[in-house]
C-alpha positions as CSV (number, residue, x, y, z in Angstrom):
1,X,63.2,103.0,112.9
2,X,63.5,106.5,111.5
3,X,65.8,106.6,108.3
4,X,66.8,109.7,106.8
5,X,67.2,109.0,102.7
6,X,67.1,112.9,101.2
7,X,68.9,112.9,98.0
8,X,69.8,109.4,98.1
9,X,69.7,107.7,94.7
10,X,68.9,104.7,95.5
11,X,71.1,102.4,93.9
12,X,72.7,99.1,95.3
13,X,76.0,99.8,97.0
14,X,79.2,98.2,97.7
15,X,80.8,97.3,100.8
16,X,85.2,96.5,99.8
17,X,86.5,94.3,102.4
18,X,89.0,91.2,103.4
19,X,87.8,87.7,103.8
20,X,88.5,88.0,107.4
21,X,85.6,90.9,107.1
22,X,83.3,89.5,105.1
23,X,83.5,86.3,107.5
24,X,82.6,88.6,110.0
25,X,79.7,90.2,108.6
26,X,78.4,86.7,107.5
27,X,78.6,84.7,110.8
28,X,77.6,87.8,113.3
29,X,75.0,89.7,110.3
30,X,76.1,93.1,111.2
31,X,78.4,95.9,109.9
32,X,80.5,98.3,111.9
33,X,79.8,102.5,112.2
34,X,83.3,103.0,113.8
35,X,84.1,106.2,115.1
36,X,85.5,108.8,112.7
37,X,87.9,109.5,115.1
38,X,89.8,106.5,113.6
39,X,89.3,107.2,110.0
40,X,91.9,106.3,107.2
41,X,92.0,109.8,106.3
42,X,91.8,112.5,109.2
43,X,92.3,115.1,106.9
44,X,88.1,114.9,106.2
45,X,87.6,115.9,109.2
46,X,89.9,118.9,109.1
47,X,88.1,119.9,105.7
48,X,84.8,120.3,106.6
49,X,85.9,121.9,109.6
50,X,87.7,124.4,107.8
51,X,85.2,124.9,105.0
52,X,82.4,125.8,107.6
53,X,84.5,128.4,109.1
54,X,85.0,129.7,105.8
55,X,81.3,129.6,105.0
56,X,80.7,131.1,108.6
57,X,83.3,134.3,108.1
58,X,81.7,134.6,104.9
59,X,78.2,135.3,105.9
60,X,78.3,137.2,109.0
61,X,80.8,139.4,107.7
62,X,77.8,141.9,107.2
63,X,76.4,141.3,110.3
64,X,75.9,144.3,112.6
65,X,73.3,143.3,115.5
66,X,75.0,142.3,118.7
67,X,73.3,139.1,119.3
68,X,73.6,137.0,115.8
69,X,77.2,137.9,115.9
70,X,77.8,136.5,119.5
71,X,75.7,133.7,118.0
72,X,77.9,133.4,115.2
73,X,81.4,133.3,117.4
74,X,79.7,130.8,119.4
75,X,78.9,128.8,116.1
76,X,83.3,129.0,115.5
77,X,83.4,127.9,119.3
78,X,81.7,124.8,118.5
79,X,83.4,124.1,115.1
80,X,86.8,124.3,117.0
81,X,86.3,122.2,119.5
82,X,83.8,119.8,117.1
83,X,85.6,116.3,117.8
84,X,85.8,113.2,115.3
85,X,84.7,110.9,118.4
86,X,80.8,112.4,117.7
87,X,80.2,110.5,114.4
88,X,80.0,106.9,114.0
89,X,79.8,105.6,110.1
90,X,80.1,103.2,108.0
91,X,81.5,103.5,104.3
92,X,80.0,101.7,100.4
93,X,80.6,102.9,96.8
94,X,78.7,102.9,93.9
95,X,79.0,99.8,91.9
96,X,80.3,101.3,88.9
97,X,83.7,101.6,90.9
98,X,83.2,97.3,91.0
99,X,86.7,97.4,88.3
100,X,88.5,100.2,90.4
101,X,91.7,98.9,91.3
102,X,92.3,101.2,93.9
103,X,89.1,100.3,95.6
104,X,90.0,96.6,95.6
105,X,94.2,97.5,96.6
106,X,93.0,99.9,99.2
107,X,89.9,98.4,100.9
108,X,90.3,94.4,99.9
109,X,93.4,93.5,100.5
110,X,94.9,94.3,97.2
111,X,92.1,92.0,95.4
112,X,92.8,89.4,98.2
113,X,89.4,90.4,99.4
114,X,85.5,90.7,97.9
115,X,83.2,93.4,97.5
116,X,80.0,92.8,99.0
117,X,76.5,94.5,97.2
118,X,74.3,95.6,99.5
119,X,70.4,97.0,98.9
120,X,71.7,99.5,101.4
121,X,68.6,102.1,101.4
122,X,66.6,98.9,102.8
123,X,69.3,98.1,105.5
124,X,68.2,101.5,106.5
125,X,64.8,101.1,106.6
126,X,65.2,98.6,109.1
127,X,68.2,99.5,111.5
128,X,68.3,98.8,114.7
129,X,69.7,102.8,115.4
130,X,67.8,105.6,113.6
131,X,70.6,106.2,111.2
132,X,71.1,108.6,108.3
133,X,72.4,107.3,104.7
134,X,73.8,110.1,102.8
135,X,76.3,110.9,99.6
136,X,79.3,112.3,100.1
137,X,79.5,115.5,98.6
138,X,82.4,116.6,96.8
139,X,81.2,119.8,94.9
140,X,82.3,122.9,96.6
141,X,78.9,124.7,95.7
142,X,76.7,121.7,97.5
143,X,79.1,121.7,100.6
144,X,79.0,125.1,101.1
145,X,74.9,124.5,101.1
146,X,75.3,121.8,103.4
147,X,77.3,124.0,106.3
148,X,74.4,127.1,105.2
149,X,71.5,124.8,105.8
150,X,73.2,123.1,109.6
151,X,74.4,126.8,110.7
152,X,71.0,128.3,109.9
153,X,69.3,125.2,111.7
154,X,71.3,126.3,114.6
155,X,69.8,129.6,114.5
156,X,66.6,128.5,114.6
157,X,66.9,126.0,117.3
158,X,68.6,128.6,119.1
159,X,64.8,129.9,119.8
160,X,63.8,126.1,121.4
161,X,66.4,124.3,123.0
162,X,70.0,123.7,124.3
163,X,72.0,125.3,121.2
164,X,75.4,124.1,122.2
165,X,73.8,120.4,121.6
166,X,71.7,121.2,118.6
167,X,75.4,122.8,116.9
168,X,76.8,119.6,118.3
169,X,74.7,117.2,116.6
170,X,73.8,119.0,113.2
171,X,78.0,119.3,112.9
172,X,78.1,115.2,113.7
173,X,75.7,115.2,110.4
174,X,77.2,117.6,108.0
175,X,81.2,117.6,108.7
176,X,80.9,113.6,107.9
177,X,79.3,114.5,104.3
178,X,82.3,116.8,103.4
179,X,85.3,115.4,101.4
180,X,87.7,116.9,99.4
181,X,86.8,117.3,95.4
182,X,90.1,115.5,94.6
183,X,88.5,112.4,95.9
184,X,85.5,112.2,93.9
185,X,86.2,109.1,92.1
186,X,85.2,107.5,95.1
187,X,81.7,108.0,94.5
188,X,81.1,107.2,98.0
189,X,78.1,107.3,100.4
190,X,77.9,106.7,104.4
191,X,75.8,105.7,106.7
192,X,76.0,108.1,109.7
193,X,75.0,107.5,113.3
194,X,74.9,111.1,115.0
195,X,76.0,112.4,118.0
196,X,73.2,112.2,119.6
197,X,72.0,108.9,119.3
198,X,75.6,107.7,120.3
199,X,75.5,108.9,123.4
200,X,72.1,107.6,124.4
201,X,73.3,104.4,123.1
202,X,76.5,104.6,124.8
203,X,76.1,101.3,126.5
204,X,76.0,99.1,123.0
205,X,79.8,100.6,122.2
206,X,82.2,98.2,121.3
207,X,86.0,97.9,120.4
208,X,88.2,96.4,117.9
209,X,91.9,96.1,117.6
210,X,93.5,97.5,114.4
211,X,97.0,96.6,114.9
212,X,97.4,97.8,118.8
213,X,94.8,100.4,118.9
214,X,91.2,99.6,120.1
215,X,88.7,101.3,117.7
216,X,85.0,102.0,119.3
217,X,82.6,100.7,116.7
218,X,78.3,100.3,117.1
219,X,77.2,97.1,115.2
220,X,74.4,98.1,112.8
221,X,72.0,95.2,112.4
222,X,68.6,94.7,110.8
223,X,65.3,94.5,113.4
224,X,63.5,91.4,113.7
225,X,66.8,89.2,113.6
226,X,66.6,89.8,109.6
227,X,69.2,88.7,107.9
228,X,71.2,92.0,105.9
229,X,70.2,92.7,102.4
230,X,73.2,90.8,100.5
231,X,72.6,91.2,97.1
232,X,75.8,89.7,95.6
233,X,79.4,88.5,96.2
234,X,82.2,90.0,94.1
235,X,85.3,88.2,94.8
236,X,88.7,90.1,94.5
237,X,91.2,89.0,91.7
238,X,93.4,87.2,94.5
239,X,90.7,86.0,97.0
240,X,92.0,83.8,99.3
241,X,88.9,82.4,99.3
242,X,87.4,80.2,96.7
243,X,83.5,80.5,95.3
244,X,82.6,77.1,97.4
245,X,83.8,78.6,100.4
246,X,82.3,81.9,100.1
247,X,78.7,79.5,99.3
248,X,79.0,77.3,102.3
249,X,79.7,81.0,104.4
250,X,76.4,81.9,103.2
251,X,74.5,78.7,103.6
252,X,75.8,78.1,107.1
253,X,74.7,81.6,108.3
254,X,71.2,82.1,106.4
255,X,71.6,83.4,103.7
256,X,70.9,80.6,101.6
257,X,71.5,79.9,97.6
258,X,70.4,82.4,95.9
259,X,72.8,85.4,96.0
260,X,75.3,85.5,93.4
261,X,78.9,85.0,93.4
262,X,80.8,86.7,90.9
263,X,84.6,87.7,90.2
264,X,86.5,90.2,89.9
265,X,85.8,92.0,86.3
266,X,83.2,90.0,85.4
267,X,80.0,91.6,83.9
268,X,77.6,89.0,85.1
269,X,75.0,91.1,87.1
């Protein structure tokens, strides 16, 4: 499959989860890109929204020729109505945030969980969707660069083909990139599935239940039946699991001996 990698630094990444997730990842081998419609924090969405229009006032203000600025109010009609429901991701940290507490409160169950390292730019390589990993971006400077270089695409395309789905799907990319600079601690990156490619692939959507809501979700897998590239097992502080548990998971689904399992805090790499 096509992966998309620019700027990616290649690192191992973690994946913060409960044991009820990490059984599920084990036993079915996949990991969810759930609709950012039904992320923790719909104020990302908002963001990028808002800081493209900003970028967008900001350059054609000294436009004068008819045409680019009908093109450019169409470019604000497509931001407006740009909805959550065209991006599906899924979210990992660098592993230097392995001792943040609010990683391991927030996303494992208040240590009750594990962490799981993934070799995520291999996952990638061999998805079963053509999916893009990319870094968050928290610095104002790069975000504004990252609207500039979809918004311009969009120009071009213009020239070629349907523009009203070219904006669509270059928004699906960039808005998902875009977080505030307060959270930058969270050092995280996503893997993206655009618009797109979710809509061709419409038929593979699933849904979960978080509390009473049903969340649609894609299950990202690796071709060939390959196993995903589980590097090692951090267990939280409070796991509800023990280290014989987590083995016989892996055993019984694959994965065999050899990847490590590691607490909470521990420097053992």
């Amino acid at each position: 499959m096509v992966d998309s990698i620019e700027g990616y630094d290649g690192a191992l990444k973690l994946h913060f989860t409960s044991v009820e997730g990490l059984n599920g990842i084990v036993t079915y081998n996949f990991l969810r890109l759930t609709s950012m419609a039904f992320l923790n924090d719909q104020s990302e969405i908002e963001h990028g929204k808002n800081l493209a229009n900003d970028v967008l006032s900001a350059v054609t203000s000294d436009i004068t020729d008819a045409r680019q600025l009908e093109l450019a109010q169409r470019m604000k009609d497509a931001i407006a109505v740009h909805s959550p429901h065209d991006s599906f991701c899924t979210s990992f940290t660098s592993v230097d945030n392995e001792g943040s507490e609010a990683h391991w409160d927030r996303y494992a169950a208040e240590s009750t969980g594990c962490a799981i390292e993934l070799d995520v730019k291999e996952l990638v390589r061999h998805a079963n969707f053509a999916v893009a990993l990319t870094p968050i971006s928290y610095v104002p400077s790069r975000q504004k660069q990252a609207i500039l270089h979809a918004l311009r695409a969009a120009t071009i395309a213009n020239e070629e083909r349907d523009w009203e789905h070219i904006i669509r799907q270059l928004l699906s990319m960039a808005l998902p990139m875009l977080k505030n600079p307060e959270f930058e601690g969270e050092a995280e990156t996503r893997i993206i599935l655009p618009s797109e490619i979710a809509r061709h692939e419409s038929s593979k959507i699933r849904t979960f239940y978080r509390g009473s809501v049903q969340v649609p979700y894609f299950q990202l897998r690796r071709t060939n039946k390959r196993k995903l590239p589980i590097t090692r097992i951090i267990m939280g502080r409070r796991c509800v699991m023990t280290a014989s548990e987590i083995r016989v998971l892996l055993m019984n689904n694959g994965f065999g001996a050899k990847v490590p399992i590691t607490p909470q805090d521990s420097n053992d790499r």
